[in-house]
One Martini backbone bead per residue (centre of mass of N, CA, C, O) as a GRO file, in nm:
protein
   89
    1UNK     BB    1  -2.131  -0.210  -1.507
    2UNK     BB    2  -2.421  -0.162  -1.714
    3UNK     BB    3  -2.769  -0.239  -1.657
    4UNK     BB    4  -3.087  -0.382  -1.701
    5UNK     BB    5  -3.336  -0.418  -1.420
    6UNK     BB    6  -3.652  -0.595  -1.368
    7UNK     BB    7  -3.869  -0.506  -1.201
    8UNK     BB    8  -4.188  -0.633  -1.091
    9UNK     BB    9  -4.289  -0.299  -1.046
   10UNK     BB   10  -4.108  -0.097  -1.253
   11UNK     BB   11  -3.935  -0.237  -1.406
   12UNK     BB   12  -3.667  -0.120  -1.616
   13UNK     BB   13  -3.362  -0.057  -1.484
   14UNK     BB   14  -3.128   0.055  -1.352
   15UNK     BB   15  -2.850  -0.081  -1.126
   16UNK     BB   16  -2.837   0.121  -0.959
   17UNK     BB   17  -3.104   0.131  -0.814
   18UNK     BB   18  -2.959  -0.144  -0.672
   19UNK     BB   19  -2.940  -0.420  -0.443
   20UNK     BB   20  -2.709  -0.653  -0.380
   21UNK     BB   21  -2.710  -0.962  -0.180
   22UNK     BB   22  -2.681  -1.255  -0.362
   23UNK     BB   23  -2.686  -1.566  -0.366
   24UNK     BB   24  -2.906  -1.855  -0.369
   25UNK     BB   25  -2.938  -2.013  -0.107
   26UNK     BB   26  -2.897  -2.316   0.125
   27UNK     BB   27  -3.041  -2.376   0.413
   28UNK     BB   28  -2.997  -2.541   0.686
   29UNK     BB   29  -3.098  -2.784   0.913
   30UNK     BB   30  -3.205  -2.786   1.220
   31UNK     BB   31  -2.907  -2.928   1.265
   32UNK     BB   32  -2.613  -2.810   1.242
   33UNK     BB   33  -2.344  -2.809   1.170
   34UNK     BB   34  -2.065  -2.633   1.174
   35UNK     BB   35  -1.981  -2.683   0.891
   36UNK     BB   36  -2.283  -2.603   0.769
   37UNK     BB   37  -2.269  -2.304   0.876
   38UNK     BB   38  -1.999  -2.240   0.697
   39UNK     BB   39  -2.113  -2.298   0.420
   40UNK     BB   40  -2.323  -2.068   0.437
   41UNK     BB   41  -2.201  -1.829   0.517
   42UNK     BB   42  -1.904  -1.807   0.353
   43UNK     BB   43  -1.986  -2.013   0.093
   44UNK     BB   44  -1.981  -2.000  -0.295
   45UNK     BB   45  -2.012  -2.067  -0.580
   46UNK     BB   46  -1.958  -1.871  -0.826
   47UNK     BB   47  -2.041  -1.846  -1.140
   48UNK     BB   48  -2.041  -1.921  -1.479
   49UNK     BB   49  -2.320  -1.799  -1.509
   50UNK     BB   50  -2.645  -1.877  -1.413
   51UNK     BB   51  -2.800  -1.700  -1.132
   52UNK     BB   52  -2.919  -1.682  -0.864
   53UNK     BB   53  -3.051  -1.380  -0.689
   54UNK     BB   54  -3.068  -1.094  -0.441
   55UNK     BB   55  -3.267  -0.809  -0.456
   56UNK     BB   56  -3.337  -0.432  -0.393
   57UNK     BB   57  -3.495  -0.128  -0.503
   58UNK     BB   58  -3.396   0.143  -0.324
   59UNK     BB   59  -3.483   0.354  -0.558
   60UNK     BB   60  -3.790   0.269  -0.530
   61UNK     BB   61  -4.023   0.039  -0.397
   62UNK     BB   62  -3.811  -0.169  -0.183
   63UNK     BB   63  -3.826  -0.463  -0.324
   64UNK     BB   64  -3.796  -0.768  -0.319
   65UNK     BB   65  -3.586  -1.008  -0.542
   66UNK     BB   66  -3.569  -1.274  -0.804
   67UNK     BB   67  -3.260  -1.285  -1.036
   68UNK     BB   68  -3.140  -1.466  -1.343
   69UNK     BB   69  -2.784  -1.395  -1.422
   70UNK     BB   70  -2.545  -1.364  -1.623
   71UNK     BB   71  -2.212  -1.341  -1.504
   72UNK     BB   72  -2.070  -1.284  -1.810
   73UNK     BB   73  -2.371  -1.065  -1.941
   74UNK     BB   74  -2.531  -0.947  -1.798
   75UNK     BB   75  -2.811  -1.141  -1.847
   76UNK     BB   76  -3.126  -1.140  -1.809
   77UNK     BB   77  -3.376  -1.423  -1.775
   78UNK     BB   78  -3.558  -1.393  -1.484
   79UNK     BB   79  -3.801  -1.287  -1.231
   80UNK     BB   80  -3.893  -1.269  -0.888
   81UNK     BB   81  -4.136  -1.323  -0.629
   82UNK     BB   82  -4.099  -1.473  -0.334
   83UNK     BB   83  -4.171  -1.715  -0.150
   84UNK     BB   84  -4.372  -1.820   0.088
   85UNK     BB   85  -4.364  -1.996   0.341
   86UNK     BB   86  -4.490  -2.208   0.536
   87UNK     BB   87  -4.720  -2.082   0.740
   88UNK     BB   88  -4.694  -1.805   0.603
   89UNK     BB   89  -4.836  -1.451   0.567
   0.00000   0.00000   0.00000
């Protein structure tokens, strides 16, 4: 199915032009135990409904960005681009 997604600096484009790259997930803490490591990394919500995504720009700008999609209407409901962590510039 093809939809329009809208880069935060090129605007709405064809879904073509776009690399997905998953569910945004919750890191563990400093110390994650086995099985916190195995639920970050193998299992995923896959909601029917609104779901934040990570996504990249590939045929464009080349930016990542995160954006809202309803899951059951490819219906974008808003982008944005990532917060910078703490310490980090």
């Amino acid at each position: 199915m093809s939809f329009l997604l809208p880069c935060p600096h090129c605007g709405p484009r064809p879904v073509d032009e776009f690399a997905y790259f998953g569910e945004v997930t919750h890191r563990p803490g400093a110390s994650p135990t086995l099985r916190e490591l195995t639920e970050y990394v193998y299992f995923r919500d896959n909601v029917a409904g609104p779901q934040r995504e990570w996504w990249q720009h590939r045929h464009g700008c080349g930016e990542w960005f995160l954006a809202e999609r309803d899951t059951r209407t490819n219906a974008v409901l808003g982008v944005s681009m990532p917060e910078t962590p703490k310490g980090e510039v």
